[in-house]
Structures are given as structure tokens and as C-alpha cells.
DSSP file (Angstrom, degrees, kcal/mol; ACC not computed):
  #  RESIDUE AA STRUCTURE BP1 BP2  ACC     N-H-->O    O-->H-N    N-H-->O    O-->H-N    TCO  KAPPA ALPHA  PHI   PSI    X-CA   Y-CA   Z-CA
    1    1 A X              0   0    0      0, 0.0    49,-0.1     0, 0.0     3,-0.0   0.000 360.0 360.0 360.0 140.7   78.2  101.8   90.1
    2    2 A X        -     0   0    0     47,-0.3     2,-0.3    44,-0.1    16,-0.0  -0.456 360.0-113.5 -82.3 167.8   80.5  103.1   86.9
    3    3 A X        -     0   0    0      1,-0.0     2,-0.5    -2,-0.0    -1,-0.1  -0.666  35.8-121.1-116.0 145.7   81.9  100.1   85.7
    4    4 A X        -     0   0    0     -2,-0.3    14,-0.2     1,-0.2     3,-0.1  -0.681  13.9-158.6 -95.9 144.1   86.1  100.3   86.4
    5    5 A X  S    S+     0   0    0     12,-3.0     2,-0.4    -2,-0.5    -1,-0.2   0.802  88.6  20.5-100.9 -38.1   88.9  100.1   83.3
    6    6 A X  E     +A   17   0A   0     11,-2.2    11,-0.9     2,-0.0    -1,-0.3  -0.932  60.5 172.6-136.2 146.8   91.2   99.1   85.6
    7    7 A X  E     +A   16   0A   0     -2,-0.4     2,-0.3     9,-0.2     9,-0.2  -0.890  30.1 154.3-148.6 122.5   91.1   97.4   89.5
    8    8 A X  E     -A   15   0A   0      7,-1.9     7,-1.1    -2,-0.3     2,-0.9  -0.997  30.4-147.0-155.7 143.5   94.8   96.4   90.7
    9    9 A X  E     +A   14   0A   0     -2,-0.3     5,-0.2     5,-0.2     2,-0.2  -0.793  26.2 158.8 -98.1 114.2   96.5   96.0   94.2
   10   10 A X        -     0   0    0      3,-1.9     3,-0.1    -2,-0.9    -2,-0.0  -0.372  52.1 -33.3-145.7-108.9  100.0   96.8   94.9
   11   11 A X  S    S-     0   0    0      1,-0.2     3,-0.1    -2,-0.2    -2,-0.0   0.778 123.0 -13.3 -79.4 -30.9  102.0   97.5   97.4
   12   12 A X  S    S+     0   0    0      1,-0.3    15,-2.5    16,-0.1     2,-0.3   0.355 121.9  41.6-134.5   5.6  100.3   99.4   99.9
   13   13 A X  E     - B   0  26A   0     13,-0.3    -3,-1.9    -3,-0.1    -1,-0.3  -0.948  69.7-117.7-153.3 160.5   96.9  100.5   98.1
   14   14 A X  E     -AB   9  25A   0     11,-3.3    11,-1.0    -2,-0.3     2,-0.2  -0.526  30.0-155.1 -95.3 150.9   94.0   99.3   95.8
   15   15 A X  E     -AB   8  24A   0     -7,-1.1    -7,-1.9    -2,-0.2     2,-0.5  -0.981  12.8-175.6-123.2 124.5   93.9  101.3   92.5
   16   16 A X  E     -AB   7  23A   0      7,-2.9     7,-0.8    -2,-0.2     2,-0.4  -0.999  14.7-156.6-126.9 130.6   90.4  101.5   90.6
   17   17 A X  E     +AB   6  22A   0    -11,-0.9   -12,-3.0    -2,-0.5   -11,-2.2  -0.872  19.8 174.1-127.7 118.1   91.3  103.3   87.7
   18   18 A X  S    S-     0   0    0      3,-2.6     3,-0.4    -2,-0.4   -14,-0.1  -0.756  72.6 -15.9-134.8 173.0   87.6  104.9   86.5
   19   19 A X  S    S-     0   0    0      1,-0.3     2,-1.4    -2,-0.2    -1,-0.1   0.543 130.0 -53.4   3.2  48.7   87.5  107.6   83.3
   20   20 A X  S    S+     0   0    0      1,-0.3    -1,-0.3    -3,-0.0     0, 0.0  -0.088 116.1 127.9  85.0 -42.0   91.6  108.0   83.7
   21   21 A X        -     0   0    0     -2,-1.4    -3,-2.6    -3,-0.4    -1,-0.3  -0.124  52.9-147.6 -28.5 118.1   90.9  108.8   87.1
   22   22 A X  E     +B   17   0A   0     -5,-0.2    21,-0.8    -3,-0.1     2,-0.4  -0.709  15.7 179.4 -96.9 162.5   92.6  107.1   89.9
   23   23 A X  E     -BC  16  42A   0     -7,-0.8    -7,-2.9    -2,-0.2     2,-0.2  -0.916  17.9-138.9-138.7 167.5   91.0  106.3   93.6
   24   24 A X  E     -BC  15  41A   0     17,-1.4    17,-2.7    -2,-0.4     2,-0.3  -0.778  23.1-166.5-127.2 152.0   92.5  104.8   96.2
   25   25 A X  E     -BC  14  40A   0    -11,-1.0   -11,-3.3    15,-0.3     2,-0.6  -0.956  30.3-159.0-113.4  98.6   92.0  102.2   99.0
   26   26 A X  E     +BC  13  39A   0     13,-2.3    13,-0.9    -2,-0.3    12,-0.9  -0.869  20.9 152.6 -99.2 129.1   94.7  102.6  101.1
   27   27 A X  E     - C   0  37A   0    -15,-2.5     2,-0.3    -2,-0.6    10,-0.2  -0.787  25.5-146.1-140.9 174.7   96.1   99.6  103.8
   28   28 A X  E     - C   0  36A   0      8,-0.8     8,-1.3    -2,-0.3     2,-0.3  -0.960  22.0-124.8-143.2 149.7   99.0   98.2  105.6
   29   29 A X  E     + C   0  35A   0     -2,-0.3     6,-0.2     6,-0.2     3,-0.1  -0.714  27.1 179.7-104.4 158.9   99.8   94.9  106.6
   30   30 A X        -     0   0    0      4,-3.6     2,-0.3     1,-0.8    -1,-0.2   0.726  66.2 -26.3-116.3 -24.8  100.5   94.8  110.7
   31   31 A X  S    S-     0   0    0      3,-1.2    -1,-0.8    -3,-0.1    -3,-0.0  -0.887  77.2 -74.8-173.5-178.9  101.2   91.4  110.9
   32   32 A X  S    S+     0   0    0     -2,-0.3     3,-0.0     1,-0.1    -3,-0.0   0.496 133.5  33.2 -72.3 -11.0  100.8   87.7  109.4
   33   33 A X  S    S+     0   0    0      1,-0.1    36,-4.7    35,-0.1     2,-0.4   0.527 118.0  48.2-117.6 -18.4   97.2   87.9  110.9
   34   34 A X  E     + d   0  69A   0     34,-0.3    -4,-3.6    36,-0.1    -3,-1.2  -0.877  49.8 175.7-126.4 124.8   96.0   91.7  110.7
   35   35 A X  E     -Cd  29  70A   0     34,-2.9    36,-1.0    -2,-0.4     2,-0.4  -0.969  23.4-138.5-143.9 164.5   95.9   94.8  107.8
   36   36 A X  E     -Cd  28  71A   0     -8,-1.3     2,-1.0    -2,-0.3    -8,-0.8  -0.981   7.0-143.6-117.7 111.4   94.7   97.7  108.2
   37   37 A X  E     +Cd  27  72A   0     34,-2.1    36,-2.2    -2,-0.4    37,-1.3  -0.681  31.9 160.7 -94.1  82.9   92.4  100.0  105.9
   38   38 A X  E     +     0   0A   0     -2,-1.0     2,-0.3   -12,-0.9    37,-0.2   0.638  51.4  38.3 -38.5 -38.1   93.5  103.6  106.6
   39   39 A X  E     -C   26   0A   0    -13,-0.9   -13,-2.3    35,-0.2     2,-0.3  -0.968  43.7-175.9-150.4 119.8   92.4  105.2  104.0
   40   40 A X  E     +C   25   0A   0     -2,-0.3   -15,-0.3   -15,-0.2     2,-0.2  -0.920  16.7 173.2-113.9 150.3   89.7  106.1  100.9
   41   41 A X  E     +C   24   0A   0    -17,-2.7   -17,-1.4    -2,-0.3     2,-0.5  -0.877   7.2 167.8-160.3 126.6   90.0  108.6   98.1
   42   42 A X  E     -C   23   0A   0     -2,-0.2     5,-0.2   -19,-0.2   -19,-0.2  -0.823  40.0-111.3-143.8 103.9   87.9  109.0   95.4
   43   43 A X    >   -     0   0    0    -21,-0.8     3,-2.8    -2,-0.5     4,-0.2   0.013  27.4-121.0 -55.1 131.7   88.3  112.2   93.0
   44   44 A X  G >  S+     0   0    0      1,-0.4     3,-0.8     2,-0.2    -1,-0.1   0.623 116.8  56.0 -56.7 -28.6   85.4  114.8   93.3
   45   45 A X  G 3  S+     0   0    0      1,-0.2    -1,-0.4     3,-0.0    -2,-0.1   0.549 118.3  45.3 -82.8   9.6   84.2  114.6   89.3
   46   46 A X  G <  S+     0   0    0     -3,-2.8     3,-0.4    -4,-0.2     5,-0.3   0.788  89.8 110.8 -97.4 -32.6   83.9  110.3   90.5
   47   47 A X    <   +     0   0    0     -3,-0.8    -4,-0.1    -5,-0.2     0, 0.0   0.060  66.0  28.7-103.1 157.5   82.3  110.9   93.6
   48   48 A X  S    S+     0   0    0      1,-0.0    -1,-0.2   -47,-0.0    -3,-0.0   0.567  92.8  95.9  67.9  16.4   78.6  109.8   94.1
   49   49 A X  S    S-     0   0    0     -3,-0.4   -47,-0.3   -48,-0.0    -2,-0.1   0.406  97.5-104.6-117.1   2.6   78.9  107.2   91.9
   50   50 A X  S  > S+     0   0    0    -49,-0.1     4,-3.2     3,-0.0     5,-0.3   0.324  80.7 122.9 117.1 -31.8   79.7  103.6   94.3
   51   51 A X  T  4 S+     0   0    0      1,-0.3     4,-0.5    -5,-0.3     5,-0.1   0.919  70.8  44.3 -79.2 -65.5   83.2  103.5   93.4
   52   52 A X  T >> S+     0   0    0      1,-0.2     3,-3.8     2,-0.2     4,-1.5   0.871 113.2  55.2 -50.2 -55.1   84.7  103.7   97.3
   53   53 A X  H 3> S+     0   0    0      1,-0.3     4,-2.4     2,-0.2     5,-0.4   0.964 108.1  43.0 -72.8 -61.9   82.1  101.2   98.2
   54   54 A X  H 3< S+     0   0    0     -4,-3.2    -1,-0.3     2,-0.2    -2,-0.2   0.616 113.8  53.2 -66.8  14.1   83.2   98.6   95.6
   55   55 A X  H X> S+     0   0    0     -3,-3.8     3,-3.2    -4,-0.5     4,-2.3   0.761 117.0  41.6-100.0 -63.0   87.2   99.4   96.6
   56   56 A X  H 3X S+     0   0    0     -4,-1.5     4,-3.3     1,-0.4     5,-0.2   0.783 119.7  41.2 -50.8 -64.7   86.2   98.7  100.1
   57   57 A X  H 3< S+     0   0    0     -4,-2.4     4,-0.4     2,-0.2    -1,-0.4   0.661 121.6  41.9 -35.4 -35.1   83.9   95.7   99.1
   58   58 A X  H X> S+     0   0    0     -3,-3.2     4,-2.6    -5,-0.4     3,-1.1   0.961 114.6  59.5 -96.3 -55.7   86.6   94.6   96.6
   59   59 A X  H 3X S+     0   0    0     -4,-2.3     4,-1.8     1,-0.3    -2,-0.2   0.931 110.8  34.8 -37.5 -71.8   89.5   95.5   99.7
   60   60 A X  H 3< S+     0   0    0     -4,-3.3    -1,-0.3     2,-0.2    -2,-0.2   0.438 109.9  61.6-104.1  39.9   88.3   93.2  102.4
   61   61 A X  H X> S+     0   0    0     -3,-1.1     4,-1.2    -4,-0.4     3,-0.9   0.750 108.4  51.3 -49.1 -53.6   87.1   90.0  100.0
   62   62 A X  H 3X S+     0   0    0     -4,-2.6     4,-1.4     1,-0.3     3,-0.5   0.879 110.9  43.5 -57.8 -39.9   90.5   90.3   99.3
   63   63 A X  H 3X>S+     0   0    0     -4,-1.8     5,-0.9     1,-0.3     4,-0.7   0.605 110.2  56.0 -76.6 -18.2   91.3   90.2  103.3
   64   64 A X  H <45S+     0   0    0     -3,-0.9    -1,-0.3     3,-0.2    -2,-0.2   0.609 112.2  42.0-108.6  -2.6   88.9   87.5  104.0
   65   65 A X  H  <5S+     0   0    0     -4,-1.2    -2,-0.2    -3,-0.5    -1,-0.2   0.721 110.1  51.8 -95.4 -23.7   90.5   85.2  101.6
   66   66 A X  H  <5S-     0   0    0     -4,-1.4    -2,-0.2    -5,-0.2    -3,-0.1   0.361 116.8-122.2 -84.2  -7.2   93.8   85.9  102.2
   67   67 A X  T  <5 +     0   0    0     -4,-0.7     2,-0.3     1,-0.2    -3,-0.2   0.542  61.4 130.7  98.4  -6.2   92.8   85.2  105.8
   68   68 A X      < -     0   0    0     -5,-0.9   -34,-0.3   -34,-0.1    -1,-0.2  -0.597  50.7-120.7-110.2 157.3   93.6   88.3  107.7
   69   69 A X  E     -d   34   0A   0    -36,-4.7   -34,-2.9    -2,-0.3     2,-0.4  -0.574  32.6-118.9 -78.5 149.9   91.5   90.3  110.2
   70   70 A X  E     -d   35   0A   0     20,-1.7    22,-0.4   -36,-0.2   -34,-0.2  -0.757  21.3-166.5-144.6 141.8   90.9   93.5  109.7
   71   71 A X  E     -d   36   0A   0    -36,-1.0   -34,-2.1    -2,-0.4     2,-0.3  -0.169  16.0-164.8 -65.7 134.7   91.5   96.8  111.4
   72   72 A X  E     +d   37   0A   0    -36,-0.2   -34,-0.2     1,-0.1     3,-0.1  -0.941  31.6 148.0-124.1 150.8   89.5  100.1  110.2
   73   73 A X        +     0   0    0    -36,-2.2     2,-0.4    -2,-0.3   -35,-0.1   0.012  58.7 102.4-149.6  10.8   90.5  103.8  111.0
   74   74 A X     >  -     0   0    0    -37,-1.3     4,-2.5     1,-0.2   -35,-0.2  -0.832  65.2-159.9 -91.0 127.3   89.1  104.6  107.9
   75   75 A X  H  > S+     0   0    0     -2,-0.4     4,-1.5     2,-0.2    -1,-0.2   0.926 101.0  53.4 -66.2 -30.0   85.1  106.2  108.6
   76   76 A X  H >> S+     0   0    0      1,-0.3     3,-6.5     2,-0.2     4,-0.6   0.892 115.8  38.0 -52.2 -78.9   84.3  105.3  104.8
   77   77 A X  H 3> S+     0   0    0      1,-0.2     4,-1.2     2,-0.2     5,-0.4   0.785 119.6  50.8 -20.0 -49.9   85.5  101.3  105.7
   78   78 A X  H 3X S+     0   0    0     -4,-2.5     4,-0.8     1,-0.2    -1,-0.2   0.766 110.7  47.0 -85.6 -19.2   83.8  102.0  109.2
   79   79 A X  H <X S+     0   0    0     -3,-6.5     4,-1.5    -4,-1.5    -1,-0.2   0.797 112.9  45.7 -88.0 -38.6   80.6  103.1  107.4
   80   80 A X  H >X S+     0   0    0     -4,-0.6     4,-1.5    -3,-0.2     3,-1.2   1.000 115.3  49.5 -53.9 -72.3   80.4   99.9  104.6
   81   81 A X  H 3< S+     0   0    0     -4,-1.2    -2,-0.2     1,-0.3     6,-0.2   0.863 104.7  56.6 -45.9 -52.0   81.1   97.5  107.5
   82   82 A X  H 3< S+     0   0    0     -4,-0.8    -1,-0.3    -5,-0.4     3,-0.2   0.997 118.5  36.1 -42.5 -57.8   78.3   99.3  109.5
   83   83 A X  H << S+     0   0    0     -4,-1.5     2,-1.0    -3,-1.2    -2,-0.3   0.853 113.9  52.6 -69.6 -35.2   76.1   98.3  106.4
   84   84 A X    ><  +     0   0    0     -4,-1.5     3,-1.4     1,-0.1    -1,-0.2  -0.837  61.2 179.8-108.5  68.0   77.2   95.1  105.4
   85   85 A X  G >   +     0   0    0     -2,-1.0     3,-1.1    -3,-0.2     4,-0.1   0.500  67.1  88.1 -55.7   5.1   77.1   93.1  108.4
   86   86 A X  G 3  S+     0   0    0      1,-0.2     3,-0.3     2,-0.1    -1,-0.2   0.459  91.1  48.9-102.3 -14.2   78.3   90.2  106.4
   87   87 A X  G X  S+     0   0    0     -3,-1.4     3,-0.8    -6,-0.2    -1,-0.2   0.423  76.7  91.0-117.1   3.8   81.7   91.5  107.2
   88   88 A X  G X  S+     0   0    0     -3,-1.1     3,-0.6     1,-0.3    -1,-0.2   0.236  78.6  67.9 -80.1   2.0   81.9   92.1  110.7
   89   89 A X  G 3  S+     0   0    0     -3,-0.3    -1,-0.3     1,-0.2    -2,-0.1   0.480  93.7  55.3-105.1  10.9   83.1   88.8  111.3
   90   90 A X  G <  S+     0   0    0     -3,-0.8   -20,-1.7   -20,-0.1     2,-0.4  -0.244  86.3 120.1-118.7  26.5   86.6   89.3  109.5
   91   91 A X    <         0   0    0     -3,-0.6   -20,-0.1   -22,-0.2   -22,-0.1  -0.714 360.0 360.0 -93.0 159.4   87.1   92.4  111.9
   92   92 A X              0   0    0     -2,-0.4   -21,-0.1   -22,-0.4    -1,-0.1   0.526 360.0 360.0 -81.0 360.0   90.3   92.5  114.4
């Protein structure tokens, strides 16, 4: 995994910021108990390298600390969680 110059959350997506290059982790909050992870995007010359797996990985630490369940419709998210049982117990 390329090592990130920048990793920052705001309002409605994770930003990992890799050789100038942005990808995205995108989510929504649904409620005080639930967010939801829509969305991965990781620009093609990036790709193959980890980088969605550690926004996802990065994405619901943050959700399991903050407390909230979470909802996938994104297949990357649906594909970590498949691998990483460790994390099926902070699903909605």
C-alpha cells in the first residue's frame, strides 16, 4: 500500500490524497445510529495499489468509534467486509 500525503474527512466523503491524486470514500449519515458507504473511487494510474482498501479500512474504524452501524451499497465496501470479518459486527 502507497503510503498517503494526505487522509482527511469532510463533509460527506474521505479524501486520501496519493501522488496529487485524489480518491474518494464516499458516505452519508442516515441517522444518529446509521451511515452509509455509497461509494469508492480511486483514479486508474492509483489503482492496484491498496489505496480503496485502506479508505474503507480507515472509513469504518472511523464508524465503529464514532459508534454508528453501518450500511453498504458500495460492492468495493461489500467486498473488504466480506474479507475482514472483523467488521461484520458494526454492520446495520
Amino acid at each position: 500500500m502507497e503510503a498517503a500525503s494526505r487522509f482527511i474527512r469532510v463533509s460527506d466523503r474521505f479524501i486520501m490524497t496519493v501522488e496529487g491524486l485524489e480518491c474518494h470514500l464516499r458516505y452519508r449519515i442516515k441517522d444518529q445510529e446509521r451511515v452509509e458507504f455509497w461509494s469508492t473511487w480511486v483514479p486508474v494510474p492509483l489503482r492496484g495499489r491498496g489505496l480503496a482498501q485502506e479508505m474503507i479500512r480507515r472509513g469504518l474504524d472511523w464508524a465503529g468509534k464514532k459508534g454508528l452501524k453501518v450500511i453498504s451499497s458500495c460492492s468495493a465496501v461489500d467486498h473488504f467486509i466480506k474479507h475482514h470479518p472483523e467488521y461484520r459486527e458494526i454492520l446495520a
